[in-house]
C-alpha positions as CSV (number, residue, x, y, z in Angstrom):
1,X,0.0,0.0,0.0
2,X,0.9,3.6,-1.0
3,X,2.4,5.3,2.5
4,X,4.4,8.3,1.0
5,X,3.8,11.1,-1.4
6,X,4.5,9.6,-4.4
7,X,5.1,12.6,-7.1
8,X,4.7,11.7,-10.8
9,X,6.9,12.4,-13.4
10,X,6.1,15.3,-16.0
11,X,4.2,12.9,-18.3
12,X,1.9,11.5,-15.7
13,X,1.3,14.5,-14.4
14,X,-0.1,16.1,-17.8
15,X,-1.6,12.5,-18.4
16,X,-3.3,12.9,-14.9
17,X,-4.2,16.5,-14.8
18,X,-6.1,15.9,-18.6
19,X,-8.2,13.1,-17.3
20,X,-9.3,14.4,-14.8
21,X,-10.7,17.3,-16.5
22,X,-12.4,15.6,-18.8
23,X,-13.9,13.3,-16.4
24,X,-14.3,14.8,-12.7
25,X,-16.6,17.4,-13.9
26,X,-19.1,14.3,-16.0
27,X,-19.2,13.0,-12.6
28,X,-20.1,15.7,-10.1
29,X,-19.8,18.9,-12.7
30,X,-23.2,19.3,-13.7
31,X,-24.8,20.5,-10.0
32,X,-23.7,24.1,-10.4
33,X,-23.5,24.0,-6.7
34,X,-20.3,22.3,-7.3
35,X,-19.0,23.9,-9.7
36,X,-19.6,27.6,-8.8
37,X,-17.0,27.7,-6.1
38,X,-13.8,27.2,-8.6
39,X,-16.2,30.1,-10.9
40,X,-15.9,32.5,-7.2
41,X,-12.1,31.3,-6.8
42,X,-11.0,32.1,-10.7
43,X,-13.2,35.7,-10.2
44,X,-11.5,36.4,-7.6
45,X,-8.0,35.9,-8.8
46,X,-8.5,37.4,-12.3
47,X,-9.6,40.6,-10.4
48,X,-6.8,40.4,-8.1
49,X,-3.9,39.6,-10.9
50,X,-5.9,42.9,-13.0
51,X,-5.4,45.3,-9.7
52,X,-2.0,44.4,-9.0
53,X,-0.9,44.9,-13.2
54,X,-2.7,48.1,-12.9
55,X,-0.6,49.4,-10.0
56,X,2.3,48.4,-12.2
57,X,0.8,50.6,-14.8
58,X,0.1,53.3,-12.9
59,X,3.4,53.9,-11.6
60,X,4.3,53.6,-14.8
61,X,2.7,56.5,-16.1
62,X,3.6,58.3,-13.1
63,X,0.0,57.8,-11.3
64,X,1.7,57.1,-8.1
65,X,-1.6,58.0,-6.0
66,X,-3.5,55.3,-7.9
67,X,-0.7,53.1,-7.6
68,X,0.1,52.8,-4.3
69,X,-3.9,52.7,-3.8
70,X,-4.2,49.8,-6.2
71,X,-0.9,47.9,-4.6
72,X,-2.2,48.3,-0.9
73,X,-5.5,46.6,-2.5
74,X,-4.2,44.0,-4.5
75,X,-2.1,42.9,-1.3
76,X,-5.1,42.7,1.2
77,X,-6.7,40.5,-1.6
78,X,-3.6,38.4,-2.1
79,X,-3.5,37.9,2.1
80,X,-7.6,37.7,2.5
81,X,-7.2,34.8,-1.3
82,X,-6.1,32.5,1.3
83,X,-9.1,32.4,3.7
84,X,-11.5,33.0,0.8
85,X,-10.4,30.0,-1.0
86,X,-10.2,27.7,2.4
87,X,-13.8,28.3,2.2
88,X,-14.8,27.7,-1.3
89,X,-12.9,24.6,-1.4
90,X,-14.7,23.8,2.2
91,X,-17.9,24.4,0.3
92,X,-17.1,22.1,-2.6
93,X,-15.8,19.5,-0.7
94,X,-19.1,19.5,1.4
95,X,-21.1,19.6,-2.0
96,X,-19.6,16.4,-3.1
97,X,-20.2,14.1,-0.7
98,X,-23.9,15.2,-0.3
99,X,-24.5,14.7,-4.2
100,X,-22.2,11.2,-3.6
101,X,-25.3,10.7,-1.7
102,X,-27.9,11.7,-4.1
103,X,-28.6,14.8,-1.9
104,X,-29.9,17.9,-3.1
105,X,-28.1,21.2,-1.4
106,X,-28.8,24.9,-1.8
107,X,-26.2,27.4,-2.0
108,X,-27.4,28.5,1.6
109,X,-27.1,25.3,3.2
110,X,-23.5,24.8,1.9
111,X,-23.1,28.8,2.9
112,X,-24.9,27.5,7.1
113,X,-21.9,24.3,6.9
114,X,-19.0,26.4,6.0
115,X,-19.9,29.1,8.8
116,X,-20.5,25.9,11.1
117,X,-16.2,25.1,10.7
118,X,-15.4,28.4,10.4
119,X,-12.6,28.4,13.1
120,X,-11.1,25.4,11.3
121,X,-11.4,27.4,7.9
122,X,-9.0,30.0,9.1
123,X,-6.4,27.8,10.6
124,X,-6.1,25.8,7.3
125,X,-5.7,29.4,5.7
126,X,-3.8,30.1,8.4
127,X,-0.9,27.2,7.5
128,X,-2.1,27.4,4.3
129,X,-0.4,30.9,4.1
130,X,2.6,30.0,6.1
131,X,3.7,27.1,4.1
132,X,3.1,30.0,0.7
133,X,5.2,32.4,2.9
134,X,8.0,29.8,4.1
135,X,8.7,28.2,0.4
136,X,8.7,32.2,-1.0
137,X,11.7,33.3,1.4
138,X,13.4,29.9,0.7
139,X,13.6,30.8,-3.1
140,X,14.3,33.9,-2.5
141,X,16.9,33.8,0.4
142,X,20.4,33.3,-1.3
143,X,21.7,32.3,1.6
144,X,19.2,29.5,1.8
145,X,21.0,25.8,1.1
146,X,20.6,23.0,-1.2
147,X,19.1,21.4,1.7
148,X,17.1,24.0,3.2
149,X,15.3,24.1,-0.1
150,X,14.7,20.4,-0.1
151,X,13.7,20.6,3.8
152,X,11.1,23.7,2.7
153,X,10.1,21.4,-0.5
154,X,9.2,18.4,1.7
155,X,7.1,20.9,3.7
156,X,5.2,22.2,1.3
157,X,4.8,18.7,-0.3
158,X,3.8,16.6,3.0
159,X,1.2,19.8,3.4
160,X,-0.3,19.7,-0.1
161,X,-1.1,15.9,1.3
162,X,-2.8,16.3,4.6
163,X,-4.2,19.2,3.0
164,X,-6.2,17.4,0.4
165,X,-7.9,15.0,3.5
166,X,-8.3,18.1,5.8
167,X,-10.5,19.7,3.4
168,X,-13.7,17.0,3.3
169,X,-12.6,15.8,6.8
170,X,-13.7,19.0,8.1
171,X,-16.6,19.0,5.7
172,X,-18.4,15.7,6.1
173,X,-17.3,15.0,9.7
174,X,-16.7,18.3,11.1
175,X,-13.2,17.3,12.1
176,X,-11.0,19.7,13.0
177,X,-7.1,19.8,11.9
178,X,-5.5,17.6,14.7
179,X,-8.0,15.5,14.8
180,X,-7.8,15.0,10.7
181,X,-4.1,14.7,11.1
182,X,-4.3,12.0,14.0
183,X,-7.1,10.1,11.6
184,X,-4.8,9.9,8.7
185,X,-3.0,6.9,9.6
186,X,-6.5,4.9,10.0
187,X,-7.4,6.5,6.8
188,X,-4.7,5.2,5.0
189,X,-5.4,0.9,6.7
190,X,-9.0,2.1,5.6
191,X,-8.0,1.9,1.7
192,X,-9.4,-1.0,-0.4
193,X,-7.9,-3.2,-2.1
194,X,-8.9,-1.9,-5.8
195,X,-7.9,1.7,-4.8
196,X,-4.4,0.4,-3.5
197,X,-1.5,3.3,-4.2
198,X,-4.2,6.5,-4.7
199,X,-3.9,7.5,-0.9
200,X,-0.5,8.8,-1.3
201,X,-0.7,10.7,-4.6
202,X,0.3,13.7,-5.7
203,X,-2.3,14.6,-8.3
204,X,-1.1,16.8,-11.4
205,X,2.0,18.0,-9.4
206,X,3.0,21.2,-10.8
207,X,1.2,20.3,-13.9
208,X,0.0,23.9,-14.3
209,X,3.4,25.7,-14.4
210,X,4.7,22.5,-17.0
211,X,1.5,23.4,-18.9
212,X,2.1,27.4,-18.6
213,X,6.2,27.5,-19.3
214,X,6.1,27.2,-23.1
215,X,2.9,29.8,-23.4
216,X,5.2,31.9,-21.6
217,X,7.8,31.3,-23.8
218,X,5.7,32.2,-26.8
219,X,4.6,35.1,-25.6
220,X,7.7,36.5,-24.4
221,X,8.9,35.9,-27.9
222,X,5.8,37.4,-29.3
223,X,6.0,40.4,-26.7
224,X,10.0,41.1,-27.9
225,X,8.8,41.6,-31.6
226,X,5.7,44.0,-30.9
227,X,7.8,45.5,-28.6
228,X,10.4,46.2,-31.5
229,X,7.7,47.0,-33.5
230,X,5.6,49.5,-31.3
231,X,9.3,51.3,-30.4
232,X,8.5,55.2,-29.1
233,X,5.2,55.4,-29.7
234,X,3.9,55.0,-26.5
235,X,6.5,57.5,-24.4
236,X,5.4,56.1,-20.8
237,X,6.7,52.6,-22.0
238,X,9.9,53.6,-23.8
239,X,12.6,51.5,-23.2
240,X,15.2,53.4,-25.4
241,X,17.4,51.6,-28.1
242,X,17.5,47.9,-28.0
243,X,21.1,47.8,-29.2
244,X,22.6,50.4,-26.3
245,X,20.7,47.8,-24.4
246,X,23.1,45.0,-25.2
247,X,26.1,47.4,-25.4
248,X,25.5,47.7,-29.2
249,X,26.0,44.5,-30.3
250,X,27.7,44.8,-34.4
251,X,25.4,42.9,-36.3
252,X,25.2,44.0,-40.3
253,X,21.3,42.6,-40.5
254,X,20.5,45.0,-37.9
255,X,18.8,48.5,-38.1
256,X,21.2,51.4,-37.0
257,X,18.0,52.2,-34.4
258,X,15.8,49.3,-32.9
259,X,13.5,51.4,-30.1
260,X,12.1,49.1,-27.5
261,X,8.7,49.1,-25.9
262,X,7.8,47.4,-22.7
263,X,4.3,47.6,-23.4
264,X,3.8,44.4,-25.3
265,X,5.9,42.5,-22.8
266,X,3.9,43.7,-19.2
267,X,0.5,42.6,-21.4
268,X,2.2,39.3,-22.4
269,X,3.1,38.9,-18.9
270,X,0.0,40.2,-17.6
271,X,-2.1,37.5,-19.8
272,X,0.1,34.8,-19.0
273,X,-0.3,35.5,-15.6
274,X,-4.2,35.2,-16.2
275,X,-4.1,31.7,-18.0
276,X,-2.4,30.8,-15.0
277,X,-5.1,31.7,-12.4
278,X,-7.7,30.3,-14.3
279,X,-5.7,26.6,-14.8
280,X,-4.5,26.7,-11.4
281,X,-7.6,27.6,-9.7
282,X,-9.4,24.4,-12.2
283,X,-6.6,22.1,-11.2
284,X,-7.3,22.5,-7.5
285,X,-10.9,22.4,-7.7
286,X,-10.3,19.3,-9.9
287,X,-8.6,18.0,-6.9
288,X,-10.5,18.8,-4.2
289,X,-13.6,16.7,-5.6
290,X,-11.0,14.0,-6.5
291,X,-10.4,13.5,-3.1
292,X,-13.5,14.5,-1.9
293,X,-14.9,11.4,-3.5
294,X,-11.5,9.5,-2.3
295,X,-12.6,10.5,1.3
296,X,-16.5,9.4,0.7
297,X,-15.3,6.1,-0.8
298,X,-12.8,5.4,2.1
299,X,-14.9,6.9,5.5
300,X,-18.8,6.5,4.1
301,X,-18.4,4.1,1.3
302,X,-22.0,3.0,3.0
303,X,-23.9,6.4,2.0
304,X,-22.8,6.7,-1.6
305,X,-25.6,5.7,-4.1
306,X,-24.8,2.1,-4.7
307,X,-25.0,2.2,-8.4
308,X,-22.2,4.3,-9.0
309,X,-19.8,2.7,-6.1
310,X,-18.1,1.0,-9.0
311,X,-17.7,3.5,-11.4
312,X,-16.5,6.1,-8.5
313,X,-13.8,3.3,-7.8
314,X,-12.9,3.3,-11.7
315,X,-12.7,7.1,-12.0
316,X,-10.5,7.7,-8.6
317,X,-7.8,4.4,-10.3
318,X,-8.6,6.8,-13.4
319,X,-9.6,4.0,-15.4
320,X,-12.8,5.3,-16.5
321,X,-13.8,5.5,-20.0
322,X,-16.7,7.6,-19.9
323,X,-18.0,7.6,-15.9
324,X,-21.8,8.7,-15.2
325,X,-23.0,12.2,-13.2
326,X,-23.7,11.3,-10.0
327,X,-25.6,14.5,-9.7
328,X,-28.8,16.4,-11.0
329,X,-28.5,20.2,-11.2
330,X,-29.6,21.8,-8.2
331,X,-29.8,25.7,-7.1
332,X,-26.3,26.0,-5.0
């Protein structure tokens, strides 16, 4: 039986991360209850990714007033994202096992359950943001070791882990972080047979930033030409000469003048930073009803529908072909 993280190389992980977006949302997707929590998530970081860019720009164009105003707000969203998130994905998880049960919930019912753990909510947020903070200083210290960075990385990873339990542990049972943690063990000697290995996964493990590197690539390419090509015409984003840039280079195929805009790049940036929030949010939604269901099948395999027991235990081996909704569309 699976006892450790077990992280998949880059194939699996893109292998992984595209079935389970075309499946996990067949299954559970179509009660909007459900799905309307990663919709609140991806809202909430598009706006926050569109104020943060638009302090860059202001200060930019020398609107330092706006800036600073727009900064200050992007960084109480950034802190407040964590808490906000903890209770979407608190929501979610709650929504899944009621439909594994062939319940019907409103959007106020899953609004009374989150409120009920709401002390719970904000420690996972709490570590949550800790772990986010830790792993940012360790990249950034240079003093930071080889094996600090692997210590931090082991951190972050054995978190993403209890994480994914803590979530519908809390949820279903109302459990709150030490008693999920001191459950895990039992959870793990709970596993059947036929679901062998799944405990200890690490679901699409980074798949989002193997997904987003070559768009990124692209469109830093793409933003280096229209940069070239939009040169001095926007005086706010004038970089100067591209060649003084790079101590002018002697090439004879180049122009005696190549102005440089950083225009094109901080909207390449700025859109690549939105593709990014909207896979990443999808990605952990995606795995939050994964596991979700992995919880159900392993704690209250008794109160899922019987007819789809089988299927569920397909889908979480990600086996199958073309799994059933276990839900009807409700009014969440």
């Amino acid at each position: 039986m699976q006892q450790t993280l077990r992280k998949p190389g880059f194939g699996e992980r893109l292998k992984q991360l595209a079935y389970l977006l075309k499946h996990t949302f067949t299954i559970v997707g179509r009660d909007p209850g459900i799905v309307r929590p990663w919709v609140r998530m991806t809202i909430y970081g598009l706006v926050l990714t569109c104020l943060f860019f638009g302090a860059i720009t202001a200060f930019i164009v020398d609107a330092n007033a706006t800036g600073m105003l727009l900064l200050f707000a992007s960084i109480v969203l950034f802190v407040y994202r964590y808490f906000y998130d903890t209770r979407q994905e608190l929501r979610q998880a709650w929504l899944v096992s009621e439909a594994l049960q062939g319940e019907k919930r409103s959007a106020d019912e899953a609004k009374s359950r989150v409120k009920e753990l709401a002390w719970t909510a904000r420690k996972i947020a709490l570590i949550d943001l800790l772990v986010a903070w830790l792993m940012s200083m360790a990249r950034r210290s240079n003093k930071a070791g080889m094996l600090v960075r692997l210590f931090m990385r082991g951190i972050e990873e054995v978190w993403d882990l209890v994480n994914n339990y803590l979530l519908p542990s809390a949820a279903v049972d109302g459990y709150g972080i030490r008693d999920s943690v001191s459950r895990m063990g039992t959870l793990r000697d709970n596993v059947p047979e036929t679901l062998a290995g799944v405990f200890g996964i690490d679901i699409a493990a980074r798949a989002v930033g193997s997904i987003m590197a070559p768009v990124y690539a692209l469109l830093f390419v793409g933003s280096i030409l229209l940069g070239l090509w939009v040169g001095d015409a926007v005086p706010a984003f004038y970089a100067g000469d591209a060649r003084e840039m790079f101590n002018n280079v002697e090439a004879g195929f180049l122009p005696d003048e190549m102005h440089f805009s950083w225009l094109p790049l901080l909207i390449a940036i700025w859109l690549g930073k939105l593709g990014s929030v909207v896979l990443d949010r999808l990605t952990n939604s995606v795995k939050v009803i994964y596991f979700s269901i992995f919880y159900m099948r392993i704690t209250h395999a008794g109160d899922i529908i019987p007819e789809i027991r089988d299927e569920l235990d397909s889908y979480l081996r990600m086996e199958a072909e073309e799994p059933e909704p276990v839900a009807e569309p409700s009014s969440a």
